[in-house]
N, C-alpha and C positions, 0 to 999 in steps of 0.2 A: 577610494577606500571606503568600504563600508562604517555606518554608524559603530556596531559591534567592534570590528576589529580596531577602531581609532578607541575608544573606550578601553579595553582590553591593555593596547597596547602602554598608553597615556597611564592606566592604573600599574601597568607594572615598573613604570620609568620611575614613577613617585614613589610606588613602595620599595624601589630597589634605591633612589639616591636620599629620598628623606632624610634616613640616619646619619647621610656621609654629610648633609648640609647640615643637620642639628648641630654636628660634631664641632663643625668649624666655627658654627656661631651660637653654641653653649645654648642651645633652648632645649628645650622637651622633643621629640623626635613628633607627640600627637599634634602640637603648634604647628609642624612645619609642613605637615601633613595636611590640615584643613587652608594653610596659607596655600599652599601650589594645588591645592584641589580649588581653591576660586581661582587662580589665576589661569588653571587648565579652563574651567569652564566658560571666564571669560572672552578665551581665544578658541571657543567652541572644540575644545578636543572631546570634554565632556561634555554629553548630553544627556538631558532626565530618559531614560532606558529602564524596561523592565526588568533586567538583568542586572542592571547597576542598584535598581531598586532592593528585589531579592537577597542581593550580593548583602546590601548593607546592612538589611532587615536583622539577616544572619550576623550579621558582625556587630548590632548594635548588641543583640539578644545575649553573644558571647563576651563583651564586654561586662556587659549584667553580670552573667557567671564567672568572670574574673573578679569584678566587685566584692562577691560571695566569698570567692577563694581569702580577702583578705582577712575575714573574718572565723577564727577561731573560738569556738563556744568555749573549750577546754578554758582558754584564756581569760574570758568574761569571769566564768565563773570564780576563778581561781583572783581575780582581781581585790584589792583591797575594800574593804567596805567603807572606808571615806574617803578612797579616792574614786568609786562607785556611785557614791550619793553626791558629791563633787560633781562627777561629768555628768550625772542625772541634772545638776541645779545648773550648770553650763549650759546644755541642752534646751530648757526651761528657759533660761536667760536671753537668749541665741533667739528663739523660737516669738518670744515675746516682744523685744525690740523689733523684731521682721513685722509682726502684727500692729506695732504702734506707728513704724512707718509706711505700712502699705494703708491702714486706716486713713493717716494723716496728708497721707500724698494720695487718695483716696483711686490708688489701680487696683488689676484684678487679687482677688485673692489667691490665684496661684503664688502670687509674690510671697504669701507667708509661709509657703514649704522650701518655693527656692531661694529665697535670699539666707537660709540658714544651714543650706548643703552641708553637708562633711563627705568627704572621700580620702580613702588615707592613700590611695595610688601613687599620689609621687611624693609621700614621705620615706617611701624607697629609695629613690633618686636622692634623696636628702642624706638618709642614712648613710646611702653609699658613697655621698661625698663629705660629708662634716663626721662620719663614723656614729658609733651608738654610745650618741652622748646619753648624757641625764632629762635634756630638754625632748629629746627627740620621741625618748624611751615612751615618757609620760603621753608627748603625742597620738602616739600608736595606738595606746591604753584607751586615752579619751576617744580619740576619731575611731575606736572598733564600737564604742556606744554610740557617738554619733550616728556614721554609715549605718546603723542598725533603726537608729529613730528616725534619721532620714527615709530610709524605704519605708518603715512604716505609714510616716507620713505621707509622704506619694502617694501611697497606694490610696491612703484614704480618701485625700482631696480628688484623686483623679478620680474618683468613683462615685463624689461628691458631683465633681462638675458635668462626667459623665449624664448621669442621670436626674441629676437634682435629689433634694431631699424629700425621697418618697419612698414609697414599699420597694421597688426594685433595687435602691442606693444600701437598704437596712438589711435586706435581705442579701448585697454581694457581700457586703458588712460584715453579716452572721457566717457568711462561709469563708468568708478573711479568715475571722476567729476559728472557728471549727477546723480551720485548717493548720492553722497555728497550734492550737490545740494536741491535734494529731499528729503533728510534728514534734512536741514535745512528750508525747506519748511513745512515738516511734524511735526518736531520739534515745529514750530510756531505758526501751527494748534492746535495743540494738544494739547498747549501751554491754547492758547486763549480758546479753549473747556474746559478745567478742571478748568479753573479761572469764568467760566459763568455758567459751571455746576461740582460742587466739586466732587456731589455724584457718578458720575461715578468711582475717586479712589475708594469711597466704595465701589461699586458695585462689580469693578475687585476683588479688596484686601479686604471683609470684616473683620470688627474687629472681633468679634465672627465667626472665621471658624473655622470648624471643619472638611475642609476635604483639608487641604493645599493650599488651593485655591490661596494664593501668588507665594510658588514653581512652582502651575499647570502652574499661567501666565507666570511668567516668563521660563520656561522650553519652552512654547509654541513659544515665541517671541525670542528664543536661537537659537531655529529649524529654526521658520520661516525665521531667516535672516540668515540662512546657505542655507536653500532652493531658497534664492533670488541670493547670491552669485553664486549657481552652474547654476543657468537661466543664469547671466549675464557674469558666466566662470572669475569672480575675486576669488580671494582668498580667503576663507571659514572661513581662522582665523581673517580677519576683519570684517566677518559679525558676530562672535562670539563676538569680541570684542567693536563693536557697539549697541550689544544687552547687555551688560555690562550697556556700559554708559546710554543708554536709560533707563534700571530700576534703576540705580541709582539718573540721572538725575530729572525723574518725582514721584518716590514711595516710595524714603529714608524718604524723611519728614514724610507723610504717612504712612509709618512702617517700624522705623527705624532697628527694627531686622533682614528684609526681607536681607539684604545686609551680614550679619551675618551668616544667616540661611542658604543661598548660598554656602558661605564659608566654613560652617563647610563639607555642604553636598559634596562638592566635593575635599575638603584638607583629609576628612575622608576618599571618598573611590575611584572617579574618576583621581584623579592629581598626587596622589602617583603611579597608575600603569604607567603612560605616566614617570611618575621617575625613576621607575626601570626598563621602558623598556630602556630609556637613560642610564643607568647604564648598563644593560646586555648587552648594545649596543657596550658598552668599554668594551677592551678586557685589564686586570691588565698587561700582558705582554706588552703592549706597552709604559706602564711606563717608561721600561727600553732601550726602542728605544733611537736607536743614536740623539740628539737634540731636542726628544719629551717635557722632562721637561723645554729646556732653553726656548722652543719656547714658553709654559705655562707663563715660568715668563717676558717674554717678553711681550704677550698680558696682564697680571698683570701690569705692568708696563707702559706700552702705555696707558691702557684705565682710571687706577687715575691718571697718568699726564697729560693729558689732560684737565679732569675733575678740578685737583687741577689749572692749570692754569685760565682754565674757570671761576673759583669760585672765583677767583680775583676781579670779577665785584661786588662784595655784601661785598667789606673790608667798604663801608659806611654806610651797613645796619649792618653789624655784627663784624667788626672792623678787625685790626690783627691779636687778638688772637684766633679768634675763624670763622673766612670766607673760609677755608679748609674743617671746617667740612659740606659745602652743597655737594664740590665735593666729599669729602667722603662718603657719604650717598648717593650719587649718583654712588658709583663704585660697587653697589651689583646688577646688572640688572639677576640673578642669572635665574629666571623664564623667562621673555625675551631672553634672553641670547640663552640659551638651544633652546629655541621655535625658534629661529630666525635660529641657528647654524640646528639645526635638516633640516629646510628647505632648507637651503643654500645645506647642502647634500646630501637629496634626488632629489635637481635642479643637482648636479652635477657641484654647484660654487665651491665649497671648495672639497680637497684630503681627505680623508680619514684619514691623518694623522694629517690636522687643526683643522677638528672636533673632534677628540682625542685629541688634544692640546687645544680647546675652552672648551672641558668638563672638561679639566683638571685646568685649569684655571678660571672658574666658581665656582668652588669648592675653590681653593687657594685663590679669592678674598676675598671672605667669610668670611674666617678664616684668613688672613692679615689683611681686613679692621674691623671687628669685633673688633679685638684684637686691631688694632691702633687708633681705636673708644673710649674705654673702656679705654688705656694710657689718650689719649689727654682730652678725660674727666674730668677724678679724677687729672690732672692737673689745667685744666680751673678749676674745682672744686675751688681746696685747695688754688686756689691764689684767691677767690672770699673771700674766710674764714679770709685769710690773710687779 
């Protein structure tokens, strides 16, 4: 049997039983995904392939633009202005603890954008099994500023390390801005045009279509601002995940499924290959590397203490018993996480054996903070009852 078809076939057994294993043993469906994508690789089903490369390239990039989707401008704005300046000083909090440990444990400075991730991806997951508490609401709120100063952040440092701090790093810099910019500008256009003329939504997204005409826009607008990113030489997963925000920004209301529809179509068959090509990417023997696990439970450790101190600032909105649980629900940046750490290693920030310590440790978050989620609950629960 051919390389190709043993890859092929091996990627569709994983995407098709992933879900039915997650099910039985209550993890994340992406967990279980990058776990049998090292164990495939292990027993050689998978191998490094230019196809499997591609494959994933794409599924990382759409990942990116699912990030994007979680993030509603409508909602920022509309957001409280001290519980605004709150997640600004969370963020701030977050950001500087990561900087006083990577100083003091003196590793690369990638560590001070990733040890402070936000992704709010599986506070979905969360919502739909604890419902849309008060704790959760709050969540969402903060981690859509987070996910927002996280990218920012990225982009910077990797442009940073990319080039070093010289005329080339100042000048991606200036077209960061400039683009940003324009997007606030277009933003407002765009804004004003669909408020003077509705029908336009219609036109793009008709209700009676029949030929996907919401996927076709939004696929088109996923391209076109990765095609503006490689004109302007920034980085391709923020123009993925700026074409996120934009359809969810101006078309959620409009049709509210479109955001769903995305989701299914790329958790179904795009996001899971970029999973198990990070899985086949870890090699299970290095599990048993000298310091590989402590160093795991170490970034575990670092990235909710942080978080739980940070989550101190909302003991007014959500009291004692229960102001941990934003940092908690904040320490699964699980899809970030990956995407951020993948890149750090392809720049050549991070050894070989961080990003097998970050992958391992994405996974362990998961499953500690899950499980510590699910305790502190049916606590907070049973003294509500009381």
């Amino acid at each position: 049997m051919s390389e190709e078809i043993s890859i092929i076939i091996t990627i569709s057994l994983i995407i098709f039983t992933s879900p039915l294993i997650a099910k039985i043993l209550r993890l994340p469906t992406i967990t279980v995904e990058i776990i049998l994508g090292a164990v495939a690789a292990y027993f050689a089903f998978i191998i490094d392939h230019a196809i499997l490369d591609l494959a994933a390239k794409l599924g990382f990039l759409y990942l990116m633009f699912l990030a994007g989707l979680e993030v509603d401008m409508k909602k920022i704005v509309n957001i409280s202005p001290t519980i605004l300046k709150k997640s600004l000083i969370y963020n701030v909090i977050l950001f500087s603890l990561s900087t006083l440990i990577t100083v003091y444990l003196d590793i690369g400075y990638i560590f001070i954008v990733i040890l402070p991730l936000i992704s709010i991806g599986l506070l979905a997951a969360l919502k739909k099994e604890y419902g849309d508490v008060e704790w959760i609401r709050l969540s969402i709120l903060v981690g859509l500023i987070g996910e927002i100063v996280s990218i920012f952040a990225l982009t910077t440092v990797t442009a940073g390390l990319e080039f070093g701090i010289n005329f080339e790093f100042y000048k991606i810099m200036f077209l960061f801005v400039m683009f940003l910019i324009s997007m606030i500008i277009f933003y407002k256009v765009f804004h004003n045009l669909i408020w003077w003329f509705p029908e336009i939504k219609a036109y793009l997204m008709p209700e009676k279509d029949h030929q996907e005409q919401d996927i076709r826009v939004s696929m088109s607008i996923f391209f076109l601002m990765i095609a503006i990113m490689m004109i302007l030489h920034l980085k391709v997963a923020f123009g993925a995940f700026i074409a996120g925000a934009f359809i969810t920004t101006f078309f959620e209301q409009h049709n509210k499924q479109l955001p769903h529809k995305l989701e299914h179509f790329g958790f179904g068959w795009l996001v899971p290959i970029f999973f198990i090509s990070v899985g086949a990417s870890f090699e299970l023997t290095a599990v048993f590397q000298d310091g590989l696990f402590v160093k795991a439970i170490l970034i575990v450790f670092a990235m909710v203490g942080i978080r739980f101190i940070a989550s101190m600032l909302f003991v007014k909105e959500m009291g004692w018993n229960k102001f941990f649980m934003i940092g908690l629900s904040h320490s699964m940046p699980i899809t970030l996480l990956i995407a951020v750490t993948t890149i750090a290693y392809n720049n050549h920030s991070i050894t070989q054996e961080y990003y097998y310590a970050f992958i391992l440790a994405a996974i362990l978050e998961v499953l500690i903070v899950m499980i510590a989620i699910r305790i502190l609950s049916y606590f907070i629960n049973s003294k509500k009852i009381q």
